[in-house]
C-alpha positions in Angstrom: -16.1 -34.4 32.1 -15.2 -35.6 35.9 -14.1 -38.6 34.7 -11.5 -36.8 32.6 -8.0 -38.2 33.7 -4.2 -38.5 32.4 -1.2 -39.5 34.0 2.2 -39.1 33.2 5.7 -39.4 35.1 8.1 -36.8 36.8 11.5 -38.2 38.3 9.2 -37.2 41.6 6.7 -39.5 41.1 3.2 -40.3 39.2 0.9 -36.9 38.2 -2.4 -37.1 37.2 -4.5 -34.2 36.0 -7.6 -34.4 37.1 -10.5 -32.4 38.2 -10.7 -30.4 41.1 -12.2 -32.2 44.5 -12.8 -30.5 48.0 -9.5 -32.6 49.7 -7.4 -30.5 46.8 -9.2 -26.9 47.4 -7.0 -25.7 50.0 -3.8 -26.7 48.2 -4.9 -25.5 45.0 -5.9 -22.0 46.8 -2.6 -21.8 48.7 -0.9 -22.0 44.8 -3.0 -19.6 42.9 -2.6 -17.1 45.9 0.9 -17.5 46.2 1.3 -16.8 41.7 -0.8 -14.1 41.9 0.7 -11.7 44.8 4.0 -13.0 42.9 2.6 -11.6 40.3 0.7 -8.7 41.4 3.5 -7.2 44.2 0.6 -4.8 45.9 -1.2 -7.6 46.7 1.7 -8.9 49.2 0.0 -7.5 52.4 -3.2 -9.0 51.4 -1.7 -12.7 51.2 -4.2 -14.2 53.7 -7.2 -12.5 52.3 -6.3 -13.3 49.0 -6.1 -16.9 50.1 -9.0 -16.9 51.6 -10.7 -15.4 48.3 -9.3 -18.0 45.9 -10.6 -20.8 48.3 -14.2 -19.4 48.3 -13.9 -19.0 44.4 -12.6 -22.7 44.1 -15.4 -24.5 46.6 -17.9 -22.5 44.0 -16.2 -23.4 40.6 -15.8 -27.4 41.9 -19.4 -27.6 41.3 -19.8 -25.9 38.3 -19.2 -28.2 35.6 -20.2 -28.5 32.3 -19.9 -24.4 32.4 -16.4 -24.4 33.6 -13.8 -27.3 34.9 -10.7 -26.4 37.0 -7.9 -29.3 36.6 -5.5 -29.9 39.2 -1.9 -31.8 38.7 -1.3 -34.0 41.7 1.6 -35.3 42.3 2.1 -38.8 44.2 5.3 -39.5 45.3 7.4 -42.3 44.4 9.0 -44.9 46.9 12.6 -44.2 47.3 14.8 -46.5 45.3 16.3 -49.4 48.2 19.9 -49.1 49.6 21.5 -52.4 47.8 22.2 -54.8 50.7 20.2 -52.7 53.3 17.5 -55.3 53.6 19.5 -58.0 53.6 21.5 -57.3 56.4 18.4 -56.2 57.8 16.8 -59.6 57.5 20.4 -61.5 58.3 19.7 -59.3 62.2 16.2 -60.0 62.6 16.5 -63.7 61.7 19.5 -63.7 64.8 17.7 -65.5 67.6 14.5 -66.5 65.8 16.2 -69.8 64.2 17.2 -71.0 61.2 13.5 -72.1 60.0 11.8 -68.3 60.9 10.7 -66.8 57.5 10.3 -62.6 57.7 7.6 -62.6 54.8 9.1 -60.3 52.7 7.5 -61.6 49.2 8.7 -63.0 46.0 11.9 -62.6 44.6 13.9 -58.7 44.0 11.6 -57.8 46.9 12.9 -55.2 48.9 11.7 -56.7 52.1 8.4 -54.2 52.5 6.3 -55.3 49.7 7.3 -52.2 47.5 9.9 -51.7 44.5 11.8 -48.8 43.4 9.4 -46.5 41.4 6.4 -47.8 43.0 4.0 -45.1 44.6 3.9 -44.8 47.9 -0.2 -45.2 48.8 0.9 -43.6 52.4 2.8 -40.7 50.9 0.9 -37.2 51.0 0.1 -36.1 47.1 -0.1 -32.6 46.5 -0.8 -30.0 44.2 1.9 -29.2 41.8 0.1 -27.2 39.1 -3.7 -25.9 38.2 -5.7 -24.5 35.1 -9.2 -23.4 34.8 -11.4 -24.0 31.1 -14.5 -22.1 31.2 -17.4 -22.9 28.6 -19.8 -20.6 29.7 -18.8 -16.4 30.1 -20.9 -16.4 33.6 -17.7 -18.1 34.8 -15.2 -16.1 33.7 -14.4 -12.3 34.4 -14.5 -9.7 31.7 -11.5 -8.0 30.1 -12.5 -3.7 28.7 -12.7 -4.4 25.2 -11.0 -7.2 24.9 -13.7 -10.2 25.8 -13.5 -14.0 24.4 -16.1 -14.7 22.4 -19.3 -16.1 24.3 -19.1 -19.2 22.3 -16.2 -20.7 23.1 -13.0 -22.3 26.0 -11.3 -20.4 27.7 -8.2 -20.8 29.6 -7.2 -19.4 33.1 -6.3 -19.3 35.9 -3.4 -21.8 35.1 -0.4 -21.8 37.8 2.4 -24.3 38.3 4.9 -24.8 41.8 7.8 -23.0 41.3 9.7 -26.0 42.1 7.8 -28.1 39.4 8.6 -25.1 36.3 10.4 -26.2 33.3 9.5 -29.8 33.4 6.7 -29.7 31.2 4.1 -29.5 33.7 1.8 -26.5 32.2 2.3 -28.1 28.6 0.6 -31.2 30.2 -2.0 -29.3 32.0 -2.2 -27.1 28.4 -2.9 -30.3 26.9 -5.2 -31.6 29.4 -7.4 -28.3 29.1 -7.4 -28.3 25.3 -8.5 -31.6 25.6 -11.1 -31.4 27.9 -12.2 -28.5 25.3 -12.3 -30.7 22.1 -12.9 -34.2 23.1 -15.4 -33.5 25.8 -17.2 -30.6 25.0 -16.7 -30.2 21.3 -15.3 -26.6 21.8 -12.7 -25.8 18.1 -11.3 -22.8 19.6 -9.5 -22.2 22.7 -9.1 -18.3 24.2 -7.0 -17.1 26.8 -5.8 -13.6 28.1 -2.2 -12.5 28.1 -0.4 -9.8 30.1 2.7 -8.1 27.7 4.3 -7.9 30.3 4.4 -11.9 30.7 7.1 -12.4 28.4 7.8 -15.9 29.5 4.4 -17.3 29.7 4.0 -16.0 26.3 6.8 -18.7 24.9 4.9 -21.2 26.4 1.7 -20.2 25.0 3.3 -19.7 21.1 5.4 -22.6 21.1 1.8 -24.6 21.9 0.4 -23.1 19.1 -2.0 -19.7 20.3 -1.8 -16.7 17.7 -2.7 -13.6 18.8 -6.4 -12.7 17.7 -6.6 -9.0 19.1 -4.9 -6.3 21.7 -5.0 -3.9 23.8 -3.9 -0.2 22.1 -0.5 1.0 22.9 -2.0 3.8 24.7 -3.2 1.5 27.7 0.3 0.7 28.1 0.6 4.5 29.7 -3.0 5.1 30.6 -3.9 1.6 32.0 -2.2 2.1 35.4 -4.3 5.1 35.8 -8.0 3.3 34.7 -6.7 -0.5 36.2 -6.8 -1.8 33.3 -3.9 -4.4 32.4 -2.7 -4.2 28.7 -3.5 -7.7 27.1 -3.5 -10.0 24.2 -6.5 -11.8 23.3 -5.2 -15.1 22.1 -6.6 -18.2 20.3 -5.6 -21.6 19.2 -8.4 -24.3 17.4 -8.2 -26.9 19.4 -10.3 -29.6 16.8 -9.3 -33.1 17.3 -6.5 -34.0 14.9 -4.6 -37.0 14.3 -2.0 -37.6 16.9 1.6 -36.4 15.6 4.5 -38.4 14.4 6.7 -39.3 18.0 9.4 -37.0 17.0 7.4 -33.4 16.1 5.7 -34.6 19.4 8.9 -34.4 21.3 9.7 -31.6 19.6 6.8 -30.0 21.0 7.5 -31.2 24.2 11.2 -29.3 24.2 10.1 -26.0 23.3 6.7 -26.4 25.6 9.4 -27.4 28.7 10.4 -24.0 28.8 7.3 -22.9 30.7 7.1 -20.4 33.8 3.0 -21.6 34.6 2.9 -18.0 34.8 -1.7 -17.4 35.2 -3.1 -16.8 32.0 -6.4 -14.8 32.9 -7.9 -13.9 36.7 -10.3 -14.9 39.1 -13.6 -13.5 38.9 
């Protein structure tokens, strides 16, 4: 399970999903806290503590696996692309003065004069967090919902944000993918579960165009009396996750259309 890994490409650079480490907690904190007093307005003033919260609850879940796995989405930057001629002239000056024989080691051929070539990662540039989710095996690791609990037995999704600079570019498909499977591959889980706000009417495209149905509900009558009690109205939903054969290329881009036109609004909460 902390071996899990996959990479794909943004016009940004290289992200790989991986689990959480301590170097990512404080990044990954930083972009829960910032989704959920988006999220949650009254928790605005309480930014800081909220922060602080979401770190203590991420140093505690790192360490939790097999019962529960958060994946990060890092994002390395790539090298920018070379000016055309700008290394050229820039080795026509430096070779003034040194003499005709002086050589200024810039590699093989197409170099660019530093050793790195457009769309090569930068090892020096700073990766950072772009997007999160949470799969929990185990319900000591996830927070109850009134009357509306996942089955013991079971993953579970949340926790999942994405940078609001990184949305619709199919980055909480991939981490959806990643998580489901994490579920099926790793630990042999056929159902997925996750928690849905109706008033998360975006988040809930995402969700349906990857395939979750809704199991169960909230009653209407939270939608007036919920506000009173605390109590959210949700949607229990539920996708199997089962390893299947991979699909044809084009039903998988498909997919990957209608999945782009995600919000990486949370599904769930912290505990």
């Amino acid at each position: 399970m902390l071996n899990f890994k996959r990479e794909f490409d943004l016009p940004e650079g290289r992200v790989v999903i991986q689990p959480l480490t301590v170097p990512y907690i404080e990044q990954t904190s930083e972009l829960l806290a910032t989704s959920f007093v988006t999220a949650v307005s009254y928790l605005a003033p309480y930014a800081a503590y909220v922060r602080r919260n979401i770190a203590a609850y991420l140093r505690e879940h790192q360490a939790l696996p097999p019962k529960a796995l958060v994946l990060v989405a890092v994002l390395q930057p790539y090298a920018p692309a070379p000016v055309p001629g700008a290394a050229t002239a820039g080795r026509e000056e430096q070779g003034k003065g040194q003499g005709a024989d002086s050589t200024d080691g810039a590699g093989g051929a197409g170099g660019d004069g530093n050793g790195v070539g457009p769309g090569a990662v930068l090892s020096g540039s700073r990766a950072r967090v772009i997007g999160t989710a949470e799969v929990s095996f185990n319900p000591s690791t996830r927070s109850s919902q009134p009357f509306l609990d996942a089955p013991a037995r079971c993953a579970y999704l949340t926790n999942m944000a994405v940078s609001p600079v990184f949305r619709r570019k199919g980055v909480a498909s991939r981490l959806l993918e990643a998580a489901e499977q994490v579920a099926a591959g790793v630990q042999g889980e056929q159902r997925m579960f996750l928690h849905l706000r109706f008033v998360d009417e975006t988040a809930a495209k995402l969700y349906e165009s990857a395939g979750f149905t809704i199991a169960r509900q909230h009653p209407l009558i939270l939608a007036f009396l919920g506000p009173f009690v605390g109590i959210q109205r949700m949607k229990l939903m539920v996708k199997p996750v089962a390893p299947v054969a991979a699909p044809p290329a084009a039903a998988a881009a498909a997919v990957a259309v209608a999945a782009d036109a995600d919000d990486g609004g949370a599904a769930g909460n912290l505990n």
